[in-house]
C-alpha distance (Angstrom), angle and dihedral (degrees) to the residues before:
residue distance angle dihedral
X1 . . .
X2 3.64 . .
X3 4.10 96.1 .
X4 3.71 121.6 105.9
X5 3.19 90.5 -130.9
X6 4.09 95.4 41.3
X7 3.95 108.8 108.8
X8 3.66 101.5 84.8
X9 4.38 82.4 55.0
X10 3.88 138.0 90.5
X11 3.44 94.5 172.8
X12 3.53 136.6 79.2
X13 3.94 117.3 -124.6
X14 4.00 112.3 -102.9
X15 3.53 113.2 -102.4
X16 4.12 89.4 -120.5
X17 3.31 87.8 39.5
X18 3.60 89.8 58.7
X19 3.59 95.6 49.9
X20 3.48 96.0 56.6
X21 3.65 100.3 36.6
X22 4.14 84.3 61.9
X23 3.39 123.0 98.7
X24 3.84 101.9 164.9
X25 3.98 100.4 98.8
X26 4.26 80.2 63.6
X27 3.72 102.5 31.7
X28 3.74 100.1 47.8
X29 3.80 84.8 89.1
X30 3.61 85.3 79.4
X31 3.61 95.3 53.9
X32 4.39 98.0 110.0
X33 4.39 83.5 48.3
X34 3.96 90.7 50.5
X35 4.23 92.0 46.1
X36 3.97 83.9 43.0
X37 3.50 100.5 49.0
X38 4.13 90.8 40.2
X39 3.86 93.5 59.0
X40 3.91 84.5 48.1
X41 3.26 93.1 56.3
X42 3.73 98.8 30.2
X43 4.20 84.2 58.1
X44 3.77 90.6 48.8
X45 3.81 93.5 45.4
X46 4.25 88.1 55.9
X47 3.94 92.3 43.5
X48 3.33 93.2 52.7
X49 4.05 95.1 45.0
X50 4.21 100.4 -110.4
X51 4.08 87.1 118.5
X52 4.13 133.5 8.4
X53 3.65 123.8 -92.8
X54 3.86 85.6 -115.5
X55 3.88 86.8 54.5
X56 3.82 92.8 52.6
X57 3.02 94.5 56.8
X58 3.56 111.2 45.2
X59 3.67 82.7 54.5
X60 3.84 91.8 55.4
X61 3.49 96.6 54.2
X62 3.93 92.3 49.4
X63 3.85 88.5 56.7
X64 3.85 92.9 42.0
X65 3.75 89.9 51.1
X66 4.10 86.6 46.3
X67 4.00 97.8 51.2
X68 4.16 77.2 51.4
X69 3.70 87.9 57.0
X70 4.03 94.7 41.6
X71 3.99 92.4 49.0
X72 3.40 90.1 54.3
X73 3.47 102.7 42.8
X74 3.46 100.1 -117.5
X75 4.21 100.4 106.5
X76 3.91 107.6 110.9
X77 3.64 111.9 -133.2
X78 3.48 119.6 -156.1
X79 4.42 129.2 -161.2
X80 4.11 85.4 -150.9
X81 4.04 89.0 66.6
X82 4.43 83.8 47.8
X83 3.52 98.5 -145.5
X84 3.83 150.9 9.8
X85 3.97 94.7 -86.6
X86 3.87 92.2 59.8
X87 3.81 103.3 39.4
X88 3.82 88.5 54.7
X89 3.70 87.1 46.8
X90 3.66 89.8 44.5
X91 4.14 97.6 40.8
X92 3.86 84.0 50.0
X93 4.06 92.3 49.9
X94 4.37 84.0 43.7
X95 4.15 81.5 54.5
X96 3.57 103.7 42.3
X97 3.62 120.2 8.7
X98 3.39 138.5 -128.3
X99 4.20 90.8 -11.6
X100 3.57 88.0 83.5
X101 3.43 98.3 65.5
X102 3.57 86.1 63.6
X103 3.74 89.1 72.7
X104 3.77 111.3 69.3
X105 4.08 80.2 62.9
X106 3.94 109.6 145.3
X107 3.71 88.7 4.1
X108 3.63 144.4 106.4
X109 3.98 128.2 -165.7
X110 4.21 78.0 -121.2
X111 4.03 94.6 67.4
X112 3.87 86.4 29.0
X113 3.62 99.8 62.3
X114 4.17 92.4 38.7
X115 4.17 82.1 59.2
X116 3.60 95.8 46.2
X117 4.03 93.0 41.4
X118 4.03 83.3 51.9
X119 3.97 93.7 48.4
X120 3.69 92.6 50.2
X121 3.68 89.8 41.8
X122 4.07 89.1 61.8
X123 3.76 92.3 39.2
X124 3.46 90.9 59.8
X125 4.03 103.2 37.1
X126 3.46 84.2 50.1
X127 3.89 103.6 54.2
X128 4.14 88.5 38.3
X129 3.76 88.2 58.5
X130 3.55 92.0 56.3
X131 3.75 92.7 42.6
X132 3.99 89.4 52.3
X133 3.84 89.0 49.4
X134 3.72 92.0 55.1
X135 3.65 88.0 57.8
X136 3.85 92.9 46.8
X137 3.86 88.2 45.9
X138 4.24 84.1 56.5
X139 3.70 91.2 46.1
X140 3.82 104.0 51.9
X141 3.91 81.9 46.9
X142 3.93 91.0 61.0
X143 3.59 94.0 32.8
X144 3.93 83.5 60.7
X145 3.54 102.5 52.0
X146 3.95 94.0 41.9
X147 4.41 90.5 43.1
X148 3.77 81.2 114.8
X149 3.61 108.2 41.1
X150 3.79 109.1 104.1
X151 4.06 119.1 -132.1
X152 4.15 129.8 171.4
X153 4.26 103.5 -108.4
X154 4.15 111.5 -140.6
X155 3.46 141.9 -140.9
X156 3.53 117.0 -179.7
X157 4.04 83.5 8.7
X158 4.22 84.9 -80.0
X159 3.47 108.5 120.2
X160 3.81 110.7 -95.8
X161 3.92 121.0 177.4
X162 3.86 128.4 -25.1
X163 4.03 115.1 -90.6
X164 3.92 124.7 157.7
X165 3.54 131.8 -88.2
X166 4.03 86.3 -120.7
X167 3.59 94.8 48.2
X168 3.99 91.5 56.9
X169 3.99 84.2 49.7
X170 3.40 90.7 55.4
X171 3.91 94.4 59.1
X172 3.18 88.9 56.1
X173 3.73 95.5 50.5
X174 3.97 89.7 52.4
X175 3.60 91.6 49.6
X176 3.89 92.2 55.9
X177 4.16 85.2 46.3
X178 3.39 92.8 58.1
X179 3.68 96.0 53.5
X180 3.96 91.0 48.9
X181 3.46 80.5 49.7
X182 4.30 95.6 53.2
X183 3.91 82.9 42.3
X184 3.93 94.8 61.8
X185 3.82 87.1 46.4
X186 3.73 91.7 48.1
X187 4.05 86.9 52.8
X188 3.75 91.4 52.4
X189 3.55 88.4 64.5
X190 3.69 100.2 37.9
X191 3.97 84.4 59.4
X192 3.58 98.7 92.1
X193 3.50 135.0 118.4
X194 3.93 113.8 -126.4
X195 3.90 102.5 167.6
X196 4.23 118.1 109.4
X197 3.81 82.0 46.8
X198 3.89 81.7 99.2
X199 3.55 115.5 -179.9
X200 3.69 91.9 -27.6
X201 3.98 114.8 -59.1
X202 4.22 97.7 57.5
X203 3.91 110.2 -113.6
X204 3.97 124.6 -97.0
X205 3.40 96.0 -122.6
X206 3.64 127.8 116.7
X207 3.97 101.1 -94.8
X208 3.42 130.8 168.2
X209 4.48 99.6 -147.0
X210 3.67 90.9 170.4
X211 3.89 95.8 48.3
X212 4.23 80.5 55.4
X213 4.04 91.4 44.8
X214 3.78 87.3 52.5
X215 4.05 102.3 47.2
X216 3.80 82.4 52.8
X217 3.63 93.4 40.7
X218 4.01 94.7 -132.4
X219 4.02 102.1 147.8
X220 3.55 98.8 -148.9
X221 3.33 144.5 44.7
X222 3.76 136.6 -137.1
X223 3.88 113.8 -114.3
X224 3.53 110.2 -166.6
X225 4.20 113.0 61.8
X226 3.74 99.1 -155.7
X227 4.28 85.0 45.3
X228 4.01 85.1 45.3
X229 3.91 94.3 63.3
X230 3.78 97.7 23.5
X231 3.35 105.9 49.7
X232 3.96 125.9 92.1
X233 3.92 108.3 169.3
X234 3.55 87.7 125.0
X235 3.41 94.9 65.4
X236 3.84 93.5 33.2
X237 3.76 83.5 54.3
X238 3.70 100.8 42.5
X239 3.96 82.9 63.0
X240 3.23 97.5 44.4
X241 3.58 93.6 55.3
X242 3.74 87.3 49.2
X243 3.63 102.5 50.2
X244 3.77 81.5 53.5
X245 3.59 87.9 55.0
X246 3.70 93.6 46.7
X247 3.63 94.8 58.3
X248 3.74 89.2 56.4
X249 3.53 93.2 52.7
X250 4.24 95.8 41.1
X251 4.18 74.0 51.4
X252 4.30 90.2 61.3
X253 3.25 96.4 38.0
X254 3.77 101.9 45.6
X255 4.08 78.9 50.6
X256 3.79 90.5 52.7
X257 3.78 90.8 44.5
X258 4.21 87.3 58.8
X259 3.67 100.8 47.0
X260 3.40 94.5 46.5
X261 3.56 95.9 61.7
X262 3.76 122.1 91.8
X263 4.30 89.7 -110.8
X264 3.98 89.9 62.5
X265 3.84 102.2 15.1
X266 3.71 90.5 174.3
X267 3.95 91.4 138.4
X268 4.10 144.9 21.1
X269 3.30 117.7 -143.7
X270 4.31 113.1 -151.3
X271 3.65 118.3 -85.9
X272 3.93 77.6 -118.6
X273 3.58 91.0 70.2
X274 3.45 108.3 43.9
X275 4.11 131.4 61.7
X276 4.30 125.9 -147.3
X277 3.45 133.3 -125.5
X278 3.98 124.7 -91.8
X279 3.67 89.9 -139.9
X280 3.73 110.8 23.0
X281 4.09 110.1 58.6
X282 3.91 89.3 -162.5
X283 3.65 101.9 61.0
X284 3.62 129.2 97.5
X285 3.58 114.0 -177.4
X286 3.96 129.6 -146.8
X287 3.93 88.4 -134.2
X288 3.47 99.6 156.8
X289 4.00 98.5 47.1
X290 3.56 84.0 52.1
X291 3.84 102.2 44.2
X292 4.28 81.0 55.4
X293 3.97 84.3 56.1
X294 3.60 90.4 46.1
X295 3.62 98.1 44.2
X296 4.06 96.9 58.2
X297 4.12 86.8 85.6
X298 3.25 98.3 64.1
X299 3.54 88.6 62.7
X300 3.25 103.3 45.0
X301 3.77 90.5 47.0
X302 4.17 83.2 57.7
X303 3.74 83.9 58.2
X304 4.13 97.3 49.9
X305 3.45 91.4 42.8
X306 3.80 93.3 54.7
X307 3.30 99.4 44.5
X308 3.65 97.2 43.7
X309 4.04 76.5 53.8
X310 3.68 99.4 57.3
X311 3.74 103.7 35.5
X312 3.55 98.2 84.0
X313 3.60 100.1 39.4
X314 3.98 127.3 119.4
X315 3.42 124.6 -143.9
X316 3.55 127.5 -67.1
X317 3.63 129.2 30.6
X318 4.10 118.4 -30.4
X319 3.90 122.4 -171.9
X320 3.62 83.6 -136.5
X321 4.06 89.0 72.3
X322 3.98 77.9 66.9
X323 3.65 82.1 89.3
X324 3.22 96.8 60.5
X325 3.87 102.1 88.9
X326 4.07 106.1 55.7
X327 3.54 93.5 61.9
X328 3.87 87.8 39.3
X329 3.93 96.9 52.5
X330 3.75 92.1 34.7
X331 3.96 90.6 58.7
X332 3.43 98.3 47.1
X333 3.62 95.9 41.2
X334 3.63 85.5 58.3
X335 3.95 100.4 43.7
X336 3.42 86.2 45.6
X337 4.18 93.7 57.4
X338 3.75 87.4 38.8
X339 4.01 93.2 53.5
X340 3.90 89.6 38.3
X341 4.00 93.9 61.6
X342 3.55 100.3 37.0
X343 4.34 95.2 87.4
X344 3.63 86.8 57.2
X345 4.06 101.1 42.6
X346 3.78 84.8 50.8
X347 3.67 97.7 47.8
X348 3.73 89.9 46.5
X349 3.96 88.2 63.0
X350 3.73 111.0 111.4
X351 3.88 106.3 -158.5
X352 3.59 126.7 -138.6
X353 3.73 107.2 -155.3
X354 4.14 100.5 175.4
X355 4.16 85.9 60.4
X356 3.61 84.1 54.0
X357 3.95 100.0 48.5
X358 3.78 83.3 35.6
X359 3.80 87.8 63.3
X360 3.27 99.0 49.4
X361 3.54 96.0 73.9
X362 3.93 102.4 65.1
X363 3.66 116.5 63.9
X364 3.82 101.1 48.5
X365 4.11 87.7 -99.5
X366 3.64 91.4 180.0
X367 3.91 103.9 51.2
X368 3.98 94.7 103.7
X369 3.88 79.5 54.0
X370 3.60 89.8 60.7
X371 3.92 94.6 45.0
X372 3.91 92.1 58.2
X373 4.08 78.8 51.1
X374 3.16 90.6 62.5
X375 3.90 93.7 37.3
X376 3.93 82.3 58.7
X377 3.74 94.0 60.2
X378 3.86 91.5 52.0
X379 3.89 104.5 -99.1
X380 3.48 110.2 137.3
X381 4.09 117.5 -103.0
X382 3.84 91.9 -114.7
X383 3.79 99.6 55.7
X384 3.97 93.3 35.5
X385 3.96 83.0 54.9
X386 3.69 95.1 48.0
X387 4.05 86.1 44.4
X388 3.68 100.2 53.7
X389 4.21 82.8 42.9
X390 3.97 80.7 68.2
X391 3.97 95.1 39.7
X392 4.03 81.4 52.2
X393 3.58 91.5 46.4
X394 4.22 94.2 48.7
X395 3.72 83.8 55.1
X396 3.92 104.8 51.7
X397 3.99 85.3 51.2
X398 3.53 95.5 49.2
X399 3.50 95.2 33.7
X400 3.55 110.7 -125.1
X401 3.57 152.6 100.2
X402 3.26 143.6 -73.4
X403 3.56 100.3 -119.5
X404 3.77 94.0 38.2
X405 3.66 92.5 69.4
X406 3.77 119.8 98.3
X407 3.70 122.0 -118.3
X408 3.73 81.7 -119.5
X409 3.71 91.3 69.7
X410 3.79 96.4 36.5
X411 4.11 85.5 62.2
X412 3.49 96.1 51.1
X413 3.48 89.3 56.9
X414 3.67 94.3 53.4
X415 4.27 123.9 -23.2
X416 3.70 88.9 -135.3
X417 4.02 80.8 90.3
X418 3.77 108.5 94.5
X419 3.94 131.9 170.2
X420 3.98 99.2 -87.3
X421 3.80 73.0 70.7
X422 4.22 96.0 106.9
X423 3.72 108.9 62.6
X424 3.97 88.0 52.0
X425 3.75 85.8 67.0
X426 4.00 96.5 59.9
X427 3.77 113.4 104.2
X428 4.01 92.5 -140.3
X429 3.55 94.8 52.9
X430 3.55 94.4 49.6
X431 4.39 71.3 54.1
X432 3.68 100.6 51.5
X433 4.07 89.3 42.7
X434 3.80 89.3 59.5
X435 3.99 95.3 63.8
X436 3.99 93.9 133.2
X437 3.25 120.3 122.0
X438 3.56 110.1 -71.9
X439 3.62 92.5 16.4
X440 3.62 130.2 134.7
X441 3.46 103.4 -120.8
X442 4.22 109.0 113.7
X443 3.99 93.6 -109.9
X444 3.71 91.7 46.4
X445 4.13 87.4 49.0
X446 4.09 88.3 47.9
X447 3.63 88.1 58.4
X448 3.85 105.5 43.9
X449 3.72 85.7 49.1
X450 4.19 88.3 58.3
X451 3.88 83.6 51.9
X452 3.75 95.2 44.1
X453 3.86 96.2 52.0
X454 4.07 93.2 40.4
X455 3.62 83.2 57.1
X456 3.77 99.6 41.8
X457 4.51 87.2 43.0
X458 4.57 80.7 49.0
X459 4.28 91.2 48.1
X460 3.89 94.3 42.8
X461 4.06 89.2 48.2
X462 3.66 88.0 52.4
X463 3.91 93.6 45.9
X464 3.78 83.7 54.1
X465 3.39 95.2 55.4
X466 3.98 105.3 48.1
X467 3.60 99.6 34.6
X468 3.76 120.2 119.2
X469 3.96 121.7 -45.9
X470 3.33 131.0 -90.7
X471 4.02 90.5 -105.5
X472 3.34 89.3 54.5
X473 3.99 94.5 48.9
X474 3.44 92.7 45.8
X475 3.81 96.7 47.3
X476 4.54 79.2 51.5
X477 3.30 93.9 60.6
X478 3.71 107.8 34.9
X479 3.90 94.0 -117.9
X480 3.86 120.8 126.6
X481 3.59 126.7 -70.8
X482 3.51 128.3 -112.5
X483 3.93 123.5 -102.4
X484 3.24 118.0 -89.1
X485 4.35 118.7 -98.2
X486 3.60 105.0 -77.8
């Protein structure tokens, strides 16, 4: 039989069988992690004696030559060799003969597939975080030039107290920082080197795992062998992290979805951006905010479904973690295109700043401003609260606002009212007077953004520096491979 695993058969596999057994029309994404971590391993296995120099290399060149072939699209893949592990093993044996076999030394597809899952893992991580930066980067920029732009904040989407337009930006852009921030973490523990677990008790031969670990530039090692090929909390994590991620972005876009319509009107999003109707000639749909929104449960779905997957699982390897990759690849594939068009959707916004100020004067905005008033002039928060409630109340039944009454009627609601009464009631004092940290008010925004992008410039230094090896890069970009470890 022509399986790796075929001796102990007499049977051929089931054509169904076959079918569902195969995994390679999926796992073929890991192809450039496999060829990386086999000329790891295949240099290790000739340093340490387990094949000739002349071997090594001959099998090198075969898998260089073959990540050639997969970059351009030209690698046959093929259902009878299952999966990507075994039709590069099997390509390389087609190339060069019996050598090959040589290679899956000290090894099992078990370990194999945990490094390769782990490579991809930090690939990814690593080129999301600088994605997600990029849209942080575009965000401080527009938070920036809108710092001064007055806008009602919500709770409960009623109109609550005045903020800026820039400061609400701003949120956003620390929400996207801490995710970069979760995806360097999640990295640091996707950095570990899995292979000499073999199938789930190590191997006795003579290998060298740290020589491996340091061609592939993982600083760690796993320590357990049956944990080494069992364990998936990378990937687990990996969606956690992006389901997190998700709901930030579902957050912007619902946001974006609001103030485009013609109730808020806050914002216009580019013709580019949006699609029309098929029936209605006036509408202009935010399509792309929405698809954002939309797109958030397929991730988190990717989450349920692994864990659901795992939960139930005894230790080591299970074919059932098989199904572990679609929803893996499917969820970052699709936080990575959500991430990747978010810099231009927000650029594309054209703001509206006179809807904005216009909304600021209907929902009595600044009566928490006129509660610390009173708190000023000693009256205790609870009764100034339950005061201005009654000032609130005098103007929905007589239909005004609260700086159109006189200071005549403010005193006979209570005679705490005095005449340094009017400049409270100006939506960007009640700014400037929030200057804390954090705060809304435009010097207060100036500085978080500082923060924000010193933190963003520290993450995307970091990302540089622990993304995937130089074998790996090299192998990416069809450029040649480092020397082997001395």
């Amino acid at each position: 039989m022509d399986k790796a695993w075929g001796g102990r058969f007499t049977e051929g596999t089931a054509a169904i069988v076959e079918a569902m057994n195969a995994s390679v029309g999926f796992d073929q994404i890991l192809a450039l992690e496999d060829i990386a971590g086999s000329i790891a391993h295949s240099r290790m296995l000739a340093a340490v004696s387990l094949m000739t120099a002349d071997e090594q290399r001959q099998i090198e060149d075969g898998l260089v030559a073959m990540a050639a072939e997969i970059r351009a699209g030209t690698f046959t893949w093929s259902v009878q060799r299952e999966d990507v592990h075994m039709n590069v093993e099997g390509a390389l044996a087609d190339r060069i003969g019996r050598v090959a076999g040589k290679l899956h030394t000290a090894r099992s597809r078990n370990d194999q597939v945990a490094l390769d899952l782990r490579l991809w893992l930090r690939r990814e991580l690593t080129a999301l975080g600088h994605d997600l930066s990029r849209a942080v980067v575009q965000l401080t920029t527009l938070a920036d030039a809108h710092a001064e732009v007055p806008m009602p904040g919500y709770t409960h989407l009623q109109r609550a107290q005045p903020i800026t337009f820039g400061h609400h930006l701003s949120a956003w852009a620390v929400m996207l920082s801490r995710d970069i921030d979760r995806l360097v973490d999640a990295r640091r523990r996707v950095a570990v080197s899995p292979l000499g677990s073999g199938a789930l008790a190590g191997t006795p031969l003579p290998i060298d795992r740290q020589r491996v670990a340091r061609e592939l530039e993982l600083p760690n090692l796993t320590l357990n062998s049956l944990d080494g090929v069992a364990d998936r909390d990378g990937a687990l994590e990996t969606l956690a992290v992006l389901s997190i991620l998700m709901v930030h972005v579902s957050r912007i876009a619902e946001e974006l979805v609001l103030w485009t319509s013609q109730e808020f009107g806050f914002i216009e999003l580019s013709d580019a951006f949006c699609t029309g109707s098929s029936l209605m000639p006036q509408k202009k749909n935010p399509d792309i905010p929405e698809l954002l929104r939309g797109k958030a449960g397929r991730v988190f779905g990717a989450l349920q479904a692994l864990l659901t997957l795992m939960k139930g699982l005894p230790l080591a390897y299970n074919k059932d973690m098989q199904e572990d990759k679609e929803p893996l690849f499917d969820a970052m594939a699709t936080a990575r295109q959500c991430v990747a068009i978010l810099p231009d959707l927000l650029a594309a916004m054209k703001v509206r700043p006179e809807r904005m100020r216009a909304a600021l004067e209907d929902g009595f905005l600044l009566a928490t401003d006129l509660a610390d008033y009173l708190v000023d002039k000693g009256v205790p928060f609870r009764e100034a609260h339950h005061i201005v409630g009654a000032v609130v109340g005098h103007c929905v039944l007589t239909r005004t606002r609260l700086e159109a009454l006189s200071l005549d009627e403010y005193r006979r609601l209570s005679d705490h009212f005095d005449s340094d009464l009017t400049p409270v009631l100006d939506a960007r004092r009640s700014l400037e007077r929030r200057s804390l940290t954090g705060g809304p008010a435009p010097a207060a925004v100036r500085q978080s953004l500082v923060e924000i992008r010193e933190r963003a410039a520290e993450l995307v230094t970091i990302l540089g520096s622990g993304g995937p090896s130089a074998l790996e890069r090299a192998l990416a970009r069809g450029e040649p491979l480092p020397p082997p470890l001395p």
